[in-house]
Every structure is written in structure tokens, then in C-alpha cells.
N, C-alpha and C positions, 0 to 999 in steps of 0.2 A: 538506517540499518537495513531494510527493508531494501533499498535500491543498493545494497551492497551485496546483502545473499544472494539478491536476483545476477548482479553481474557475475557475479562467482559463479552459478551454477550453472551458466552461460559459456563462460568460460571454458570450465570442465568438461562440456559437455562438447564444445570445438576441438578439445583439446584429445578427448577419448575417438572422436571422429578422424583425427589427424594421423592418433598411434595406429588405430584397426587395421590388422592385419587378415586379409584374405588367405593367407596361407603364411606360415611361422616362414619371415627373411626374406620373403617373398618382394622383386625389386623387377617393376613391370613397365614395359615401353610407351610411354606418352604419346606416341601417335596410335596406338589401340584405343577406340572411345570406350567411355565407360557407360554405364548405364546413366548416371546421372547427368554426361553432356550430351545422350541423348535422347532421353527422358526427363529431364531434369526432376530427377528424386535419385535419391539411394537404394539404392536396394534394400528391399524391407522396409523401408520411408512410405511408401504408399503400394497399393496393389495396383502393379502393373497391367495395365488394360492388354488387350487381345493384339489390335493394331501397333501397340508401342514394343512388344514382345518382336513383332515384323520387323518394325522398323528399327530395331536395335540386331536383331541378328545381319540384319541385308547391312547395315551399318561395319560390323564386324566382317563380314566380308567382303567388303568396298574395301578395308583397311588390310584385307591380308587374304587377297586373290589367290594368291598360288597354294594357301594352307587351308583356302575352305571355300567350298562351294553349297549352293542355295538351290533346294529344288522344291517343287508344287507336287503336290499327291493328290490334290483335288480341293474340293469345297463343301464349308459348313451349311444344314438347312439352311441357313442366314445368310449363306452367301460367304462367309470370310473364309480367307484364305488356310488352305491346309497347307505346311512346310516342313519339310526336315534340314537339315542341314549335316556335311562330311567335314569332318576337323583332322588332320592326318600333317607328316610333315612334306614339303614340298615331292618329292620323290616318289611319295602314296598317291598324292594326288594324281600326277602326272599319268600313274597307273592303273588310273579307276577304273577304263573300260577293260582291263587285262582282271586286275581282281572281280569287277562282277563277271565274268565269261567263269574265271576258277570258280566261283562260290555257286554258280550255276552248274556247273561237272559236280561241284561234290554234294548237291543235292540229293542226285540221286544213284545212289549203289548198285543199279542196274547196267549205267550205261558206264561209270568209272570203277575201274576197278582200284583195289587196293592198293595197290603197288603204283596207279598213277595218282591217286588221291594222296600218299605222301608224298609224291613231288611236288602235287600241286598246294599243299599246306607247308614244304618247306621254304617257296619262295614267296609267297604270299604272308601280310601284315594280320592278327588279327583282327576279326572286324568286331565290334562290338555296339549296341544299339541303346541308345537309354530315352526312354520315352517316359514323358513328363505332363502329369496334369490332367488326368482322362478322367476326373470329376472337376466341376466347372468351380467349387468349392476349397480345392487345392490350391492357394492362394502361395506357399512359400515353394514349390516347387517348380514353378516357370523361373524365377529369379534365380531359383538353384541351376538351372539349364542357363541361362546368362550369364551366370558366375564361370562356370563350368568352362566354356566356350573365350569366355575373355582371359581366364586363369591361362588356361593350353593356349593361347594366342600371343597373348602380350606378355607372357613371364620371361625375365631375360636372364641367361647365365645359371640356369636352373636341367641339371643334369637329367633329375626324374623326368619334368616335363617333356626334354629332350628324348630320351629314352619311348616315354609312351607317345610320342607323334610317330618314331622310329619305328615303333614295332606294332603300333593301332590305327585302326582305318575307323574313327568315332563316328559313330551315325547320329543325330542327335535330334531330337522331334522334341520344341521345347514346349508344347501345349497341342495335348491332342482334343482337348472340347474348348474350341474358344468360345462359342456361344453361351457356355455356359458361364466360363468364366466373366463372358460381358455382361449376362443378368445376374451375377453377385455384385460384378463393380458395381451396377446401376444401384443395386439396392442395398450395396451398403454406402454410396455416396449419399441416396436418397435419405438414408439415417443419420447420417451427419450431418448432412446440411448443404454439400460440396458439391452436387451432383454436377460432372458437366457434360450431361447426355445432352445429347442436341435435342431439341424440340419438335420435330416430326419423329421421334423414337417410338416405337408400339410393339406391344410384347409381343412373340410368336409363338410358335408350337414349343418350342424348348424356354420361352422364359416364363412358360405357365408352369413350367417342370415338368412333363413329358419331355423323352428322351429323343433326341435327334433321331430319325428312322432313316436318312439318306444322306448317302455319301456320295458325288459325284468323282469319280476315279479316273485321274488323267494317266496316260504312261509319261516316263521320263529317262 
């Protein structure tokens, strides 16, 4: 009896993982990887370390070059990588150095005047920024920034999705404290029992809890 509830709720549990929808009808292209081929977990399955966040975005855009590009803003006291990434539809993309030159005129209302600042907002995409995870402690919103990015990427035959590539230039920073994020993983692996921090690991200024004080800032 016992090894029959257990197959059941085995079962169920493959079976609710099967139905799960990322978005209601939502039917997404098999060559877009998912977090779990390349992470291997689900999302929400484990907390996604600092480096596997990298390596899943640069992944997404390996798979769809002409819709997204990966840039460096600089580096954590610790050394890891700072990145944003642009999600837009082909067409945006193409036009990236045209839209930052606009978004640079209409910074400042000295030099553009009104009358050129609505030309240059009628031909231009909105641009829109969503930055992700700026306490190390924010465990479900870097995933949320992976969803995000694979949702707009791999949805197929999906009119909205279409719509918002068409008419948004998505800027997307999906963890702006990885440091921090790497001394939760560490210590909550450490409480479970999982840890797979490597063995020359040692705490630094930020995983005593003192706040990062320096950002090294690249241009791009």
C-alpha cells in the first residue's frame, strides 16, 4: 500500500510538472534552452547560483542572436561578472546604435528641442529597464528575469509577445548583487547539507554582510 501512494504521488507530481504553464496556451520553440537544460533544475527547483544566471542568459542568446544581445557593465568586489542584457524584436536590435544616439538627445531639454524630441520618440521603440535582485537574499527574482527573457524569446505564434518585441527595446539586468546572492547559496546549501562550494571558498567583505563598496565600471 505504502509503495503504491508513494508511485502515485510520483506520478502526480510528473504529471502537474508536465501540465505547468509559463503563461495560459503558451507553445514555445524547442530550440530556445530552458533553464533546466541548462542548469539542470527548474526553476524554483533550487536557487540558481550567480554563474548559472551567466550562463543561462549568454545561452539564450547564443540561441537567438539577432533578438538579444549581452553586455558587461563591470565587476562585483568578488570579482563576478556584472551584465545586462537587450531583448527587442529583430528590427530593434539592428537599430541599437540609432536608439541609444535618440535616448541620448532626449536626455537633455537643453540641447533638443520639443518639436525634435517628438520626432525622435515617434520613431523610436520604447525602451524599458527591469533590474532584478539588488539584495543577495532575493532568491525568486533572478528566475523571474530567466523566465522573462525565455517567455519574449521562445514563444511562438503569440501575437502579445510579438507586439511587445515590436514596440519595446527590454533592457534586462537579471541580478544586480551576485555576491550576495553567492553567500545565501553558500549558506543555505551549507544548511542542507548540499553545499557545492568548492573548497578553497573564504568569505570576503560582502559575505561577512558588509555591503559591496566598489564597482568597477566598464563602458559598452
Amino acid at each position: 500500500m505504502k509503495a503504491s501512494i508513494a508511485l502515485l504521488a510520483i506520478s502526480v507530481c510528473l504529471v502537474a510538472e508536465d501540465k505547468f504553464e509559463y503563461w495560459p496556451g503558451a507553445s514555445y520553440d524547442p530550440g530556445v534552452p530552458t533553464v533546466r537544460q541548462v542548469s539542470g533544475h527548474h526553476p524554483g527547483d533550487r536557487v540558481t547560483r550567480p554563474e548559472e544566471i551567466v550562463k543561462y542568459i549568454e545561452a539564450l542568446a547564443a540561441a537567438r542572436p539577432r533578438q538579444m544581445r549581452v553586455f558587461d557593465y563591470g565587476k562585483t568586489w568578488e570579482g563576478r561578472r556584472l551584465i545586462y542584457c537587450i531583448v527587442s524584436s529583430e528590427a530593434n536590435v539592428r537599430r541599437l546604435d540609432e536608439i541609444r544616439s535618440g535616448m541620448k538627445q532626449l536626455a537633455d531639454p537643453r540641447k533638443t528641442s520639443a518639436t525634435d524630441a517628438k520626432t525622435i520618440i515617434a520613431r523610436m521603440p520604447a525602451v524599458l529597464w527591469l533590474a532584478y535582485g539588488v539584495h543577495g537574499n532575493e532568491i525568486s527574482s533572478s528566475d523571474a528575469a530567466m523566465m522573462t527573457a525565455y517567455h519574449l524569446l521562445a514563444s511562438r505564434n503569440d501575437k502579445l509577445v510579438d507586439d511587445v518585441l515590436a514596440n519595446v527595446l527590454l533592457i534586462l539586468d537579471p541580478a544586480q548583487n551576485p555576491d550576495g546572492r553567492a553567500r545565501f547559496v553558500h549558506n543555505f546549501e551549507i544548511a542542507e547539507g548540499s553545499s557545492r562550494t568548492p573548497a578553497n571558498w573564504r568569505p570576503s567583505i560582502t559575505s561577512r554582510g558588509r555591503a559591496a563598496a566598489r564597482i568597477t565600471i566598464t563602458s559598452t
